[in-house]
C-alpha positions as CSV (number, residue, x, y, z in Angstrom):
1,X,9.5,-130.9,117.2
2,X,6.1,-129.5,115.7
3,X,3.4,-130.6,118.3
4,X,0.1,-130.3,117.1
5,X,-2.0,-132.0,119.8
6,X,-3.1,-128.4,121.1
7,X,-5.8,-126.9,118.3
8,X,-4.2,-123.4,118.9
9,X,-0.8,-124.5,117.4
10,X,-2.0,-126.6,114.2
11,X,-1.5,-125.2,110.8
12,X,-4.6,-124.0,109.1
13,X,-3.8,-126.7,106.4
14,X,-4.6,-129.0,109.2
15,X,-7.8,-127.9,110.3
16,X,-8.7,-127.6,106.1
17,X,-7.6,-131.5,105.6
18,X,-9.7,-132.5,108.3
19,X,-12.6,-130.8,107.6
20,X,-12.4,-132.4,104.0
21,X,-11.2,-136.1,105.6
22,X,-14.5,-135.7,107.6
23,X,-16.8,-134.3,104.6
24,X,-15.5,-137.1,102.7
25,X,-16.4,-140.0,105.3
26,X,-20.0,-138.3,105.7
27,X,-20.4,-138.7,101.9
28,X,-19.1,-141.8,101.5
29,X,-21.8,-142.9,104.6
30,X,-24.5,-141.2,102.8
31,X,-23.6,-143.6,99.8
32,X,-23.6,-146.5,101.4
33,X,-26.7,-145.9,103.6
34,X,-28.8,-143.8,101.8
35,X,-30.6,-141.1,102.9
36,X,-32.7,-142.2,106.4
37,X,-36.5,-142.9,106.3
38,X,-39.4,-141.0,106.8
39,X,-39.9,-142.7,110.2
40,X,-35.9,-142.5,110.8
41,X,-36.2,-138.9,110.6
42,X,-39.5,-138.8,112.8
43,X,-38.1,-140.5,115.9
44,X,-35.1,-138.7,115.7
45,X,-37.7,-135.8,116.0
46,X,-39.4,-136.9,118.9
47,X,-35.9,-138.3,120.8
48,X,-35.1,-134.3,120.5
49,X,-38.4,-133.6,122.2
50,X,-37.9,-136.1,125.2
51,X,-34.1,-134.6,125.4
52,X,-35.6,-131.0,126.2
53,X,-38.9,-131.9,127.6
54,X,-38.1,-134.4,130.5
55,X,-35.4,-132.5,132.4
56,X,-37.4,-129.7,132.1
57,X,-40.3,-131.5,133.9
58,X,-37.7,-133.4,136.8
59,X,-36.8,-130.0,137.4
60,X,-40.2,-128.8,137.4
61,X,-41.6,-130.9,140.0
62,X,-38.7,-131.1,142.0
63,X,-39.2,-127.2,142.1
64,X,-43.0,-127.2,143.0
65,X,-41.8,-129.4,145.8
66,X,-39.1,-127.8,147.4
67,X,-41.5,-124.8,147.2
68,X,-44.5,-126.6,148.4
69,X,-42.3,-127.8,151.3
70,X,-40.5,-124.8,152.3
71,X,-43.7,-122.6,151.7
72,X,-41.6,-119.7,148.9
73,X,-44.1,-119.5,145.8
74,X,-42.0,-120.0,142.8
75,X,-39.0,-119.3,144.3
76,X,-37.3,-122.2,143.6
77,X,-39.8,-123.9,140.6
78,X,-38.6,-120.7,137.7
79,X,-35.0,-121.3,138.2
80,X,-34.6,-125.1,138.2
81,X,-37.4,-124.9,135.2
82,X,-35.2,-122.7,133.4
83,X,-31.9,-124.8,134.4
84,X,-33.5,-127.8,133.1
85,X,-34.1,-126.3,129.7
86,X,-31.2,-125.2,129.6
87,X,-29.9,-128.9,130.6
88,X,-32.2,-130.6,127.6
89,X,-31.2,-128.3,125.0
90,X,-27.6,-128.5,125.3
91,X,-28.3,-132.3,125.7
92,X,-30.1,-132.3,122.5
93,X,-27.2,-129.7,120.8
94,X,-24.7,-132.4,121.7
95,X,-26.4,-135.4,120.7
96,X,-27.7,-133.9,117.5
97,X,-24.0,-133.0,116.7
98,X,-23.1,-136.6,117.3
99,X,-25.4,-137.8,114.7
């Protein structure tokens, strides 16, 4: 009657054999595939830069308009440009820990 669907409950042997079943898979990719190409590794650059860069932008502008609009400065352009930065870099964070 040992449930271990809840992380909390599993044995540490558990979390140890599945951090080596998972090592293993990524080395055995790694010999199959290879190591990824200089323009591989560049686009996956640049897909990082468009992950941060364009929500940060959408909520630029939509910021500079709601201010424009309503007449308030920056009132509402520094917040949604920080919550879009915030937005593309968890993005990014969670796509790059997909790859």
């Amino acid at each position: 009657m040992n449930d271990t669907s809840d992380p909390a409950e599993r044995e540490p042997q558990d979390d140890l054999a599945e951090a080596a079943r998972k090592r293993h898979e990524r080395r055995e990719h790694w010999r199959r595939e290879g190591e990824p190409s200089l323009m591989r590794q560049v686009g996956q650059i640049g897909m990082l830069g468009w992950m941060i860069v364009t929500p940060a932008l959408l909520c630029l502008f939509l910021g500079r308009w709601i201010d424009r609009e309503a007449g308030t400065g920056i009132f509402w352009t520094a917040p949604l440009l920080v919550a879009g930065l915030a937005a593309g870099c968890w993005s990014a964070w969670r796509w790059m820990h997909r790859q």
